[in-house]
Structures are given as C-alpha cells and as structure tokens.
TORTIMI-40633 format. One record per residue (C-alpha): y, z, x; residue in three letters. Coordinates in pm, whole numbers, padded with zeros to 5 digits, always signed. Layout:
TORTIMI-40633
YZXALA;...
***
This chain:
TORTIMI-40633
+00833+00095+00867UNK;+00753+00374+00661UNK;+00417+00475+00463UNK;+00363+00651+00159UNK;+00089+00773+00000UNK;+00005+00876-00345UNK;-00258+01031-00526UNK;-00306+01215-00855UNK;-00104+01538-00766UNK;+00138+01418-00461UNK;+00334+01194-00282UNK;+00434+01235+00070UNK;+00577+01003+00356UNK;+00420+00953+00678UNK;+00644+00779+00994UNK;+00549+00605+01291UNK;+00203+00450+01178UNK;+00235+00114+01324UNK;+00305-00177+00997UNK;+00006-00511+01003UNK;+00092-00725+01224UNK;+00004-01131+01177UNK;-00202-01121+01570UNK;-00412-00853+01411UNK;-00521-01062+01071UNK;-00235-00852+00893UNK;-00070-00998+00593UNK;+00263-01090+00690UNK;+00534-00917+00427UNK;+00790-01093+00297UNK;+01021-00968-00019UNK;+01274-01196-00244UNK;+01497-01082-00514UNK;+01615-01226-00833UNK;+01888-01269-01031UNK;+01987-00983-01263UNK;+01955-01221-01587UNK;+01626-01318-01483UNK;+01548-00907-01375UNK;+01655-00820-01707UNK;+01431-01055-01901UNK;+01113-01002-01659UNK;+01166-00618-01726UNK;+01194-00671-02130UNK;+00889-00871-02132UNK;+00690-00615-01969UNK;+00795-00344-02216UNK;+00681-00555-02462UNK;+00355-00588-02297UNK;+00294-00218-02239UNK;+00377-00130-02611UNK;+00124-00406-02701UNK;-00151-00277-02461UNK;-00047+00110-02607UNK;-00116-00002-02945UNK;-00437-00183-02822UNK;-00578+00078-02666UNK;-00659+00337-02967UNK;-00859+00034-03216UNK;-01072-00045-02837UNK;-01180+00291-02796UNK;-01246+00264-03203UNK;-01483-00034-03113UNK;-01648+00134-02813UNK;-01749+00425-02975UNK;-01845+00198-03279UNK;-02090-00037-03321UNK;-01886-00299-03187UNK;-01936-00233-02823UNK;-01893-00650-02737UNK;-01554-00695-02943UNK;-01451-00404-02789UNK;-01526-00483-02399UNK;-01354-00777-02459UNK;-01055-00607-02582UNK;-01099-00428-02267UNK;-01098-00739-02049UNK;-00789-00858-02218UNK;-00604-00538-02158UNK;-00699-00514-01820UNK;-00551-00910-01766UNK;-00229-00772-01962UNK;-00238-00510-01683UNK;-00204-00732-01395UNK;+00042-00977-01604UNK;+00245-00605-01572UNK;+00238-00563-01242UNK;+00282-00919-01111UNK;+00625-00928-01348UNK;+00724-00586-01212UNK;+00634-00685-00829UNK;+00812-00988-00914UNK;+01122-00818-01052UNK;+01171-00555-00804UNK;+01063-00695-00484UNK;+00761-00582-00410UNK;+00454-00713-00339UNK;+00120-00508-00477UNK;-00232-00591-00289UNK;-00611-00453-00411UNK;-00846-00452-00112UNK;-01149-00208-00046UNK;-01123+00094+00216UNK;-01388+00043+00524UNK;-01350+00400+00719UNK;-00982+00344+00849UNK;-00817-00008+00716UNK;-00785-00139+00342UNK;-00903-00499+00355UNK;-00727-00725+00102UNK;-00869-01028-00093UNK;-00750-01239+00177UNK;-00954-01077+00462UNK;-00624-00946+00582UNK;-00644-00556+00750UNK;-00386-00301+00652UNK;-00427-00003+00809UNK;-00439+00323+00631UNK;-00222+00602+00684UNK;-00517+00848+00844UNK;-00371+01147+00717UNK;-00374+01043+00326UNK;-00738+00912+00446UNK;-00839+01233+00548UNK;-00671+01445+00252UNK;-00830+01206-00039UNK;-01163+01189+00162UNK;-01179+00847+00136UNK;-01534+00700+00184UNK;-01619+00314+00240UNK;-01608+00121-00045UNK;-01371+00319-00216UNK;-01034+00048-00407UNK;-00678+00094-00286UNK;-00374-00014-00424UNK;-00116-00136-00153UNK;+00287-00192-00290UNK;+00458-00285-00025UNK;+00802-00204-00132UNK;+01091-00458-00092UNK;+01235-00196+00203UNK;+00910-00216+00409UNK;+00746+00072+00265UNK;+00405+00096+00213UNK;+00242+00277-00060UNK;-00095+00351-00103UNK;-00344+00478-00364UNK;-00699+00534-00444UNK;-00791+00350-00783UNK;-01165+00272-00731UNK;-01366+00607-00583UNK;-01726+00502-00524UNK;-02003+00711-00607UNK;-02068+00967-00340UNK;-02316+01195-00195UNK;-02302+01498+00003UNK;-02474+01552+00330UNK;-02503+01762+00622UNK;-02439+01715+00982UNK;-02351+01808+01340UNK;-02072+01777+01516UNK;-02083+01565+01850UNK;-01946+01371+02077UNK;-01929+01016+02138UNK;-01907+00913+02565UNK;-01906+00602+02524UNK;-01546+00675+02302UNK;-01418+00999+02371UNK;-01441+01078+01975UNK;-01602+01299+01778UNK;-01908+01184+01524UNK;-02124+01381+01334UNK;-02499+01346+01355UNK;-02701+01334+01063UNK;-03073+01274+01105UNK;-03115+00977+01335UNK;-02786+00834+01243UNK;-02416+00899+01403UNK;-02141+00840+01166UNK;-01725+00751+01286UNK;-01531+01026+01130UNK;-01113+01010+01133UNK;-00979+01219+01490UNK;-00723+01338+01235UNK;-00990+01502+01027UNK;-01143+01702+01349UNK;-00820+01833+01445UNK;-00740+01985+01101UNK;-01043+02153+01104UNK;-01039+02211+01459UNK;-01423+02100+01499UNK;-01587+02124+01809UNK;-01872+02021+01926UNK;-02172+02200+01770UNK;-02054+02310+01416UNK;-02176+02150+01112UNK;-01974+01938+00929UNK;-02008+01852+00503UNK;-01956+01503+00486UNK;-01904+01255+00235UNK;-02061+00904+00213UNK;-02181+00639-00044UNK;-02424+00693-00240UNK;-02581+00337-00320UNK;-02482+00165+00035UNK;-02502+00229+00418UNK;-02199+00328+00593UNK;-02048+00350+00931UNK;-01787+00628+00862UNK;-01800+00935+00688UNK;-01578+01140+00523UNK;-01573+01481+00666UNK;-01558+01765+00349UNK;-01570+02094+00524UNK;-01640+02221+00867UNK;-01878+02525+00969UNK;-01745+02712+01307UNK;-02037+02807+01471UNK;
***
C-alpha cells in the first residue's frame, strides 16, 4: 500500500510504511464503485453545490465584517455542512473513503478511535505537533493521502538532545520534562547527543511529543 502526503506546496509518495491493520484498532478499508449513470449525477450535483457555496461565500464575509456577525456565522455553519455534503458525494463517487482524526506525535486517530499511522517523513517535514487535524482519503487503490487542515497553536522552546535507555531513542530535554521526538527527524538533522534542539509544541495543552524545528551541532 502506498502513502501520500500533501501539503500546501507538495505532494510526494512514500512506500513501504506498513497500511492499519484491524489487530492494531485500524480501520479496516474497504472501496465500492458505482454505476456511471449514478457517477454522473453524484458529480453534477456537487458542481452545483460548489457554485452555490462560491456564490455564498462573498455576501458571508459581507456579514462578518458587518454588523451581522450571527447571520453571518450561520451562513458559515451552513457552508461548512455543504462542504462535507461535497466530499461525502465525491468519496462516494470515486471510491474513496475520506477520515478527520487528530495527530498524537506519530498516528492520526479517527472519530472512531481507530489509529492510522502517519507517514513519519511528511510528519517530520510539516512539523506536526499533537493536536494538530488531518485529513485521511484513502483512495479506492489503497492509497493513503494525508493532509494537515487543523494546525494548533504552537510555541517555541528550547532543549537538549538525549538519549532514552530505557528505548534506544533520542528525546530532547526541556526543563524537567523529556519529550518523544520522530527517529526520522534526528537523522535528518543528524542530532547527537548534546546539541540543542528548537522544538515545537502546543501552546494551550501538555504534550508527550515534540516537534523538532532546528538542530544546534555543538
């Protein structure tokens, strides 16, 4: 099974991360097809939709900005509904199946409680921090396809680099506390132990893993 991962500027493919698997509380994929009448008419309705929520869209910023804040963040409500009504026909019509879940340091857990695990190097590269909302398609071939739609607030802090014996990992050490940080992470920026590491957390909630920002050699 293959992963891909997206963000605003690229997408890239990753091979051999290993796909959920049911014994591991991983939502089990499954992908139908329909017929090309029905295709057809899913697809025109969800034009339709769009055009509606792009016409919507410039009189609800008109409201927000206006006096009308409440009429408009309900107009906002509704066009975020029309949104999923989108992507369910669009899953729908091409296969696909799309999942929301929230990142916890190396897995995106879905509504379900299910764990999908995430692709460490598109981790890594977005500097994903806990709490942060994916987006998982999982493509009618298999694929996987993730992307950051929720970034939590962050803050920037800094640590030292050190090892865990009790693992064999690296964390970094900030104060009294010693935060999991991806292996894939370390061996970009070749850390060792002793330099100080930039990291990333959350700025309003505790955290077990940290995403690592930039790495000082010493």
């Amino acid at each position: 099974m293959g992963f891909l991962f997206e963000d605003e500027f690229t997408t890239e493919a990753i091979d051999e991360i290993p796909s959920p698997s049911k014994g591991e509380g991983q939502g089990e994929v499954r992908a139908g097809h329909g017929s090309p009448a029905n295709d057809g008419a899913r697809l025109e309705l969800a034009v339709r939709v769009l055009r509606q929520m792009h016409d919507s869209l410039g009189h609800v910023i008109s409201l927000l900005e206006g006096a009308d804040a409440t009429d408009g963040s309900r107009r906002v409500a509704d066009l975020l509904m029309a949104k999923r009504t989108v992507s369910q026909m669009m899953d729908s019509s091409t296969g696909s199946r799309t999942i929301e879940g929230v990142f916890n340091g190396s897995h995106m857990i879905g509504p379900d409680g299910n764990a999908y695990p995430v692709p460490p190097n598109y981790a890594s590269k977005s500097r994903l921090v806990e709490g942060d909302v994916l987006k998982l398609v999982i493509r009618a071939d298999g694929t996987f396809v993730f992307k950051q739609i929720g970034p939590v607030e962050r803050r920037r802090t800094v640590g030292c680099v050190a090892m865990d014996s009790s693992t064999g990992t690296h964390v970094v050490i900030c104060g009294q506390t010693a935060y999991k940080v991806l292996p894939a992470t370390m061996s970009f920026y070749r850390a060792d132990v002793g330099d100080e590491a930039v990291i990333l957390l959350p700025k309003s909630r505790d955290s077990v893993w940290a995403a690592i920002e930039n790495v000082v050699k010493k």
